[in-house]
KOLGUTI-71774 format. One line per field, with one value per residue: residue number from 1; x, y, z of N, C-alpha, C, CB in turn. Coordinates in nm, 2 decimals. Glycine has a CB too. Layout:
! KOLGUTI-71774
resi: (NUM, ...)
nu: (X, ...)
nv: (Y, ...)
nw: (Z, ...)
cau: (X, ...)
cav: (Y, ...)
caw: (Z, ...)
cu: (X, ...)
cv: (Y, ...)
cw: (Z, ...)
cbu: (X, ...)
cbv: (Y, ...)
cbw: (Z, ...)
END
This chain:
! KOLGUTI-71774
resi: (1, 2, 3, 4, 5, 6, 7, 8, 9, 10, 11, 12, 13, 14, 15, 16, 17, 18, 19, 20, 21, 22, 23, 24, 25, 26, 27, 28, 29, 30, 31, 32, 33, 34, 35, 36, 37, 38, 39, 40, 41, 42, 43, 44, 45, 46, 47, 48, 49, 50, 51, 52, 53, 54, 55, 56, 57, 58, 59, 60, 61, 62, 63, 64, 65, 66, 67, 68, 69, 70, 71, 72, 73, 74, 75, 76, 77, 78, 79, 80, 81, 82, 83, 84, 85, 86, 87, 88, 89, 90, 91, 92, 93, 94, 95, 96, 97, 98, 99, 100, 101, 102, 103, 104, 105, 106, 107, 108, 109, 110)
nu: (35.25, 35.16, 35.02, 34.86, 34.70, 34.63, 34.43, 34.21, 34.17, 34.04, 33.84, 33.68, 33.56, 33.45, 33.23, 33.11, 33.01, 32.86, 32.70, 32.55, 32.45, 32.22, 32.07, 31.95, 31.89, 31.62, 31.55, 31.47, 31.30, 31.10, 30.97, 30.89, 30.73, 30.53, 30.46, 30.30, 30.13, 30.02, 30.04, 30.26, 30.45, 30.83, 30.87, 30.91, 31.20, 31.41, 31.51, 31.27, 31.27, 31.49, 31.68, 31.58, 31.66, 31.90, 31.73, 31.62, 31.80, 31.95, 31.70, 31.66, 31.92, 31.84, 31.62, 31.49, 31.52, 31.33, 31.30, 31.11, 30.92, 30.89, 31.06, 31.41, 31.66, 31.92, 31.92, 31.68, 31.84, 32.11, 31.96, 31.94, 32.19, 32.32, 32.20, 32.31, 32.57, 32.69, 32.54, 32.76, 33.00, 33.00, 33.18, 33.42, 33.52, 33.65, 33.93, 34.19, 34.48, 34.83, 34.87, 34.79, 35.03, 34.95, 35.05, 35.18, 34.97, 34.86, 34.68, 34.49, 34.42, 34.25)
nv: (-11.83, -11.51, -11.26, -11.07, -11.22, -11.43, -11.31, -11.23, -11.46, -11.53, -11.35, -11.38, -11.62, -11.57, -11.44, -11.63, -11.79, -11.63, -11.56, -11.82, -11.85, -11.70, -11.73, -12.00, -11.96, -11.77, -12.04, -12.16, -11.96, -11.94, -12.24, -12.28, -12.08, -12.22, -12.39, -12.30, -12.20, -12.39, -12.50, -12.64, -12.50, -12.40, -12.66, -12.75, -12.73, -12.95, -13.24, -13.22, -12.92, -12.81, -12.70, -12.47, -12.22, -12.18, -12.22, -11.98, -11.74, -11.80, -11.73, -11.48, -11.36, -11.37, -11.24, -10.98, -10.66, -10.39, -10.10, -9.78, -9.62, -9.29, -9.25, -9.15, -9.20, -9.27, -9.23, -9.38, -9.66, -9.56, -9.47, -9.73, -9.87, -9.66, -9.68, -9.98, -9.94, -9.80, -9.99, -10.20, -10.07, -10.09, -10.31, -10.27, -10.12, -10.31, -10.44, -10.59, -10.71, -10.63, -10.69, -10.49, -10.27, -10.06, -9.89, -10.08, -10.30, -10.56, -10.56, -10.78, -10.77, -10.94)
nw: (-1.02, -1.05, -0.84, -0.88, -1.10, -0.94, -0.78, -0.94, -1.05, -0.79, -0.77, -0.97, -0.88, -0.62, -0.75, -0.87, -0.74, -0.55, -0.73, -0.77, -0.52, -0.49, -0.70, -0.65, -0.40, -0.48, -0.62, -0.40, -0.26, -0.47, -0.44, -0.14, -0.13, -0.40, -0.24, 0.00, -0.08, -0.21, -0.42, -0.70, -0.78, -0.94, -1.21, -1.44, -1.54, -1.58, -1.34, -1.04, -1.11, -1.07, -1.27, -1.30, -1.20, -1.44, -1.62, -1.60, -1.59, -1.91, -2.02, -1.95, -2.10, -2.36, -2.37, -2.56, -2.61, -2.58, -2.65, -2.61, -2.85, -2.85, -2.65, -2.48, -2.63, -2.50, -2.27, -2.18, -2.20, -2.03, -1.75, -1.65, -1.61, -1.49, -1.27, -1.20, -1.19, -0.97, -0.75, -0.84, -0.79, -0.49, -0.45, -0.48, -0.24, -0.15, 0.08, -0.08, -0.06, 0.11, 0.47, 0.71, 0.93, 1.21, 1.46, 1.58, 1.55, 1.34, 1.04, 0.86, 0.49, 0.36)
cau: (35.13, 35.11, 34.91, 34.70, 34.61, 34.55, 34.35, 34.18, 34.04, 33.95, 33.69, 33.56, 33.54, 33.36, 33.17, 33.03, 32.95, 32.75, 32.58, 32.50, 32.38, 32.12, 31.98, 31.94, 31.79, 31.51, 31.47, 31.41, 31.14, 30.96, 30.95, 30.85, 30.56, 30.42, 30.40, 30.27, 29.97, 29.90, 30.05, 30.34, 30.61, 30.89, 30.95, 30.97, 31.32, 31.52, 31.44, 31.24, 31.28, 31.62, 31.76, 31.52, 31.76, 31.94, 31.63, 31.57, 31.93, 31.92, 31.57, 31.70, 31.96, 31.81, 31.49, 31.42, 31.50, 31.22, 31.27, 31.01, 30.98, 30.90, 31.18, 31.50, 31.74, 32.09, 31.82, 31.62, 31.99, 32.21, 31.91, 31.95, 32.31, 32.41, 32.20, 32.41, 32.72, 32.65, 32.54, 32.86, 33.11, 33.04, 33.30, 33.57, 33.61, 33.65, 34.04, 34.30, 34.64, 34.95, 34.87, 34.88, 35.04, 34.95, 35.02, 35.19, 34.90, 34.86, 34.53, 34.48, 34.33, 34.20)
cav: (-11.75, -11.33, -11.23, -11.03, -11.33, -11.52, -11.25, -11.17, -11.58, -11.54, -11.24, -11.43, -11.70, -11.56, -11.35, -11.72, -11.89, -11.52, -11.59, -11.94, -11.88, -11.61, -11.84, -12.08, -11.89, -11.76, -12.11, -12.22, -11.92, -12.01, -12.36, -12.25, -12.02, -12.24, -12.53, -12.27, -12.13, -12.51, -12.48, -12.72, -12.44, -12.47, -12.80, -12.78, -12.76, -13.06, -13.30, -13.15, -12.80, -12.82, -12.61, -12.38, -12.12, -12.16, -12.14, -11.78, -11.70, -11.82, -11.62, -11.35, -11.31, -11.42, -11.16, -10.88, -10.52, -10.33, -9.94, -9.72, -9.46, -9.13, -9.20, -9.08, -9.39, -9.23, -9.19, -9.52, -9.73, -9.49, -9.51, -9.84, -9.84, -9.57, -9.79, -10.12, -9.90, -9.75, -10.10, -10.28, -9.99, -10.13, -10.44, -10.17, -10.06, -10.44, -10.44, -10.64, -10.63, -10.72, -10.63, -10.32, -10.27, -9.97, -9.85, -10.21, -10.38, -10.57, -10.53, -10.84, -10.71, -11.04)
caw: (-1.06, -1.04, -0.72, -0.95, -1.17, -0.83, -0.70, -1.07, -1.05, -0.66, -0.74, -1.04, -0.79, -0.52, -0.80, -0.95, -0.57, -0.50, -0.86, -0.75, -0.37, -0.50, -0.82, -0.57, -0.31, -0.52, -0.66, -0.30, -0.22, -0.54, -0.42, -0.04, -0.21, -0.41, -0.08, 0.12, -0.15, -0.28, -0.58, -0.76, -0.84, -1.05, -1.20, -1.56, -1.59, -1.51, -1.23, -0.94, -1.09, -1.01, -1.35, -1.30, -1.26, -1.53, -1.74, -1.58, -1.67, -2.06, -2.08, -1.89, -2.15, -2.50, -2.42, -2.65, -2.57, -2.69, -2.66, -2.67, -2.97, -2.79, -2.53, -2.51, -2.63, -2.46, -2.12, -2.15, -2.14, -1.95, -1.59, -1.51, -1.64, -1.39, -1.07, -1.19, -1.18, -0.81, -0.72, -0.81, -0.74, -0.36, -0.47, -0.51, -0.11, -0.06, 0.06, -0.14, -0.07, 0.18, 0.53, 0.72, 1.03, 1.25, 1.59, 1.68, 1.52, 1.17, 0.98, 0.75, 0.43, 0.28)
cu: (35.15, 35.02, 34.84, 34.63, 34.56, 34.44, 34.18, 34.08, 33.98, 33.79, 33.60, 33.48, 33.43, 33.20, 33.06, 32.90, 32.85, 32.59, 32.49, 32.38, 32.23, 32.05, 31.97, 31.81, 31.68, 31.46, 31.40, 31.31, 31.06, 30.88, 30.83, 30.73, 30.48, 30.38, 30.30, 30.12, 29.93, 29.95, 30.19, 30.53, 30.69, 30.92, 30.94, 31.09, 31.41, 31.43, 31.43, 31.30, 31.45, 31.73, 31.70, 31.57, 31.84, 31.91, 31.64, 31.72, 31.91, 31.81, 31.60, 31.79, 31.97, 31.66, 31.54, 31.44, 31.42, 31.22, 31.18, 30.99, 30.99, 30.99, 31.34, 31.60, 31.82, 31.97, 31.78, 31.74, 32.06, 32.16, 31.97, 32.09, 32.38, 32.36, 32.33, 32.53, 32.75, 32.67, 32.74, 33.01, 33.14, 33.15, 33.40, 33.60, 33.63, 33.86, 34.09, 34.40, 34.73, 34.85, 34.96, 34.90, 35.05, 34.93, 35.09, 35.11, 34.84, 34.70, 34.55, 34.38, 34.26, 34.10)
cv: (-11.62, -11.36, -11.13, -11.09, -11.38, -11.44, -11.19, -11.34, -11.58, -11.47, -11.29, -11.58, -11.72, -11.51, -11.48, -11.76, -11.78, -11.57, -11.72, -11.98, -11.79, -11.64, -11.94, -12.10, -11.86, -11.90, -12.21, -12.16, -11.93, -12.11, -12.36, -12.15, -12.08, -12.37, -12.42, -12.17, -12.26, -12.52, -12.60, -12.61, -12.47, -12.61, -12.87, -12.80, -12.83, -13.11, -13.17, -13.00, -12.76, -12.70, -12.53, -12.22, -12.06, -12.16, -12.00, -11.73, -11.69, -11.67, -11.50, -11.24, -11.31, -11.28, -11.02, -10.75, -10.45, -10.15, -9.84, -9.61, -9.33, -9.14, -9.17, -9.20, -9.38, -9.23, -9.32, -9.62, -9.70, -9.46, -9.65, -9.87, -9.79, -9.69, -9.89, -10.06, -9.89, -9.88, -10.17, -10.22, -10.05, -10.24, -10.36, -10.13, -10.26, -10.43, -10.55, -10.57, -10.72, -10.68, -10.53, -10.34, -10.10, -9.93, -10.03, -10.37, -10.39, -10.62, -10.64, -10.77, -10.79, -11.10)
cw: (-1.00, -0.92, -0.83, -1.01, -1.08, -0.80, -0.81, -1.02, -0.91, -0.70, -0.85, -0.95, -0.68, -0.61, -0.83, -0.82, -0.54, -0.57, -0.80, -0.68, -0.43, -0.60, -0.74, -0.45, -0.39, -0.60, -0.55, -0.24, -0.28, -0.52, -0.26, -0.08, -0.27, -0.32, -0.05, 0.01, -0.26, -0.39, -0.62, -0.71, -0.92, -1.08, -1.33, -1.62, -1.53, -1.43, -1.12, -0.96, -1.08, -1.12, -1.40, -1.34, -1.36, -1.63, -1.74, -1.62, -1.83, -2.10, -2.10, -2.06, -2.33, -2.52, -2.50, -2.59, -2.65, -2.59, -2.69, -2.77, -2.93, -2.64, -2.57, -2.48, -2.52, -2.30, -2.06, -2.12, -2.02, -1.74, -1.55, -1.53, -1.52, -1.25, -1.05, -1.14, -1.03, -0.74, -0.67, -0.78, -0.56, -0.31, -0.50, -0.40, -0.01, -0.04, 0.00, -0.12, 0.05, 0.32, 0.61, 0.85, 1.12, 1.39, 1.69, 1.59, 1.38, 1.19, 0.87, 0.62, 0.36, 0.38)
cbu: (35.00, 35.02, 34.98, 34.70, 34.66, 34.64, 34.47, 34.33, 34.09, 34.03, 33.71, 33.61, 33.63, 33.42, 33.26, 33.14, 33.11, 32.81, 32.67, 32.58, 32.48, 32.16, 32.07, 32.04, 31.85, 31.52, 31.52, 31.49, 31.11, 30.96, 31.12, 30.95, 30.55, 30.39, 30.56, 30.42, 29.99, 29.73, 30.09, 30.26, 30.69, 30.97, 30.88, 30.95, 31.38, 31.67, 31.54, 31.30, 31.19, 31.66, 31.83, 31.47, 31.81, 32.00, 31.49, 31.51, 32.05, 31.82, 31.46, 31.83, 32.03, 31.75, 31.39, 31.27, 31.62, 30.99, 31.34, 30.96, 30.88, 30.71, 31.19, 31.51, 31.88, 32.21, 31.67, 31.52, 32.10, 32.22, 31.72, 31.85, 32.31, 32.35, 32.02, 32.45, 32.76, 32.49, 32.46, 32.86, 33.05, 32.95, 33.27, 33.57, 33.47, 33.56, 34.08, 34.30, 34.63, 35.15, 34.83, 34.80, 35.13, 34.90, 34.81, 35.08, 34.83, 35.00, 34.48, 34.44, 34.37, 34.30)
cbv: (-11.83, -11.24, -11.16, -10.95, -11.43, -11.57, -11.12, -11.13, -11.75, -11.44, -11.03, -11.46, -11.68, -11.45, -11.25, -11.87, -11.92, -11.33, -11.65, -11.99, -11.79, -11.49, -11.89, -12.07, -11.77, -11.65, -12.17, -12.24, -11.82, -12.04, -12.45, -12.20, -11.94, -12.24, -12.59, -12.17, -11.93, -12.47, -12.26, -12.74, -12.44, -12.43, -12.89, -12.73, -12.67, -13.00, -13.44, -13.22, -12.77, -13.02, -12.66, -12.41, -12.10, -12.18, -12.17, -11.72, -11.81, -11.99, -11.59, -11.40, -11.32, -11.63, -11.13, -10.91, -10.46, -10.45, -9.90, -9.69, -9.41, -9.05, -9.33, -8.95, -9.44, -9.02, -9.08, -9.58, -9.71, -9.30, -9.53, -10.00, -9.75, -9.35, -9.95, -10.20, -9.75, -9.68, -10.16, -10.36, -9.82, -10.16, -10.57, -10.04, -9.89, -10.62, -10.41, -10.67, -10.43, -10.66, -10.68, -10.15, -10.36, -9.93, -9.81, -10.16, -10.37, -10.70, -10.35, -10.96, -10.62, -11.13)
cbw: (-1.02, -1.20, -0.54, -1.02, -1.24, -0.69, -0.65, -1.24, -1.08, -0.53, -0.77, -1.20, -0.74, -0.40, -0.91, -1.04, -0.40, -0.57, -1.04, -0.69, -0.19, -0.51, -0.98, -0.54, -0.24, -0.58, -0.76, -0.22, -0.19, -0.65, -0.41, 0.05, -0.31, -0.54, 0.10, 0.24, -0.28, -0.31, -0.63, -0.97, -0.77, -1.06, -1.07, -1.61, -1.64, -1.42, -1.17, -0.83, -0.97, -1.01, -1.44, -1.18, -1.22, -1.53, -1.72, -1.35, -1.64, -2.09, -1.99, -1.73, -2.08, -2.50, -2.29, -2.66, -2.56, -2.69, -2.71, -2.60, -3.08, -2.74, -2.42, -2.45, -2.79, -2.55, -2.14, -2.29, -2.23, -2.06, -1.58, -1.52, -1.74, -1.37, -1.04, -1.36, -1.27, -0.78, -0.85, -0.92, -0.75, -0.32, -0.58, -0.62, 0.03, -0.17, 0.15, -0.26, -0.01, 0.17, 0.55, 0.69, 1.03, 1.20, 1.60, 1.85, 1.60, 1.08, 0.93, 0.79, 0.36, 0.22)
END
């Protein structure tokens, strides 16, 4: 196997386990909110709420884009567009590669 293929399924790898911990996590503070104001919380989908998140996923990506008429299409897309981009540009100074050795001393980059 290519070290770029290997390295190509690592980052979708870590990319899913990120997805996971953070659909997870918010289905554990909805759960801790509604204990702590009396309330049930999620627990329509699946046992104990449990595929909660991957309702909010589905939704997420079946809902409706509704654009407004007096805005500016190429403007209304292209804002949150540019944040995402900024955002996930920060997974591009992650190092990959061999290590480096400088001054005596090697720098793992993984």
């Amino acid at each position: 196997m290519s070290i770029v293929l290997f390295k190509a399924i690592l980052v979708v790898l870590i990319f899913l386990i990120s997805l996971g911990i953070a659909a997870y996590s918010t289905y554990g503070e909805r759960k801790i909110a509604a204990f702590l104001q009396d309330r049930i919380g999620p627990d329509r989908a699946g046992p104990f709420g449990l595929l909660q998140p991957i309702a909010d996923g589905v939704k997420m990506f079946l809902k409706e884009e509704i654009i407004p008429t007096v805005s500016d299409k190429l403007l209304f897309i292209a804002g949150p567009s540019m944040f995402m981009l900024t955002a996930l540009m920060t997974s591009a100074v992650i190092p990959w590669g061999l290590p480096l050795e400088f001054g005596g001393t090697v720098y793992a980059l993984q």
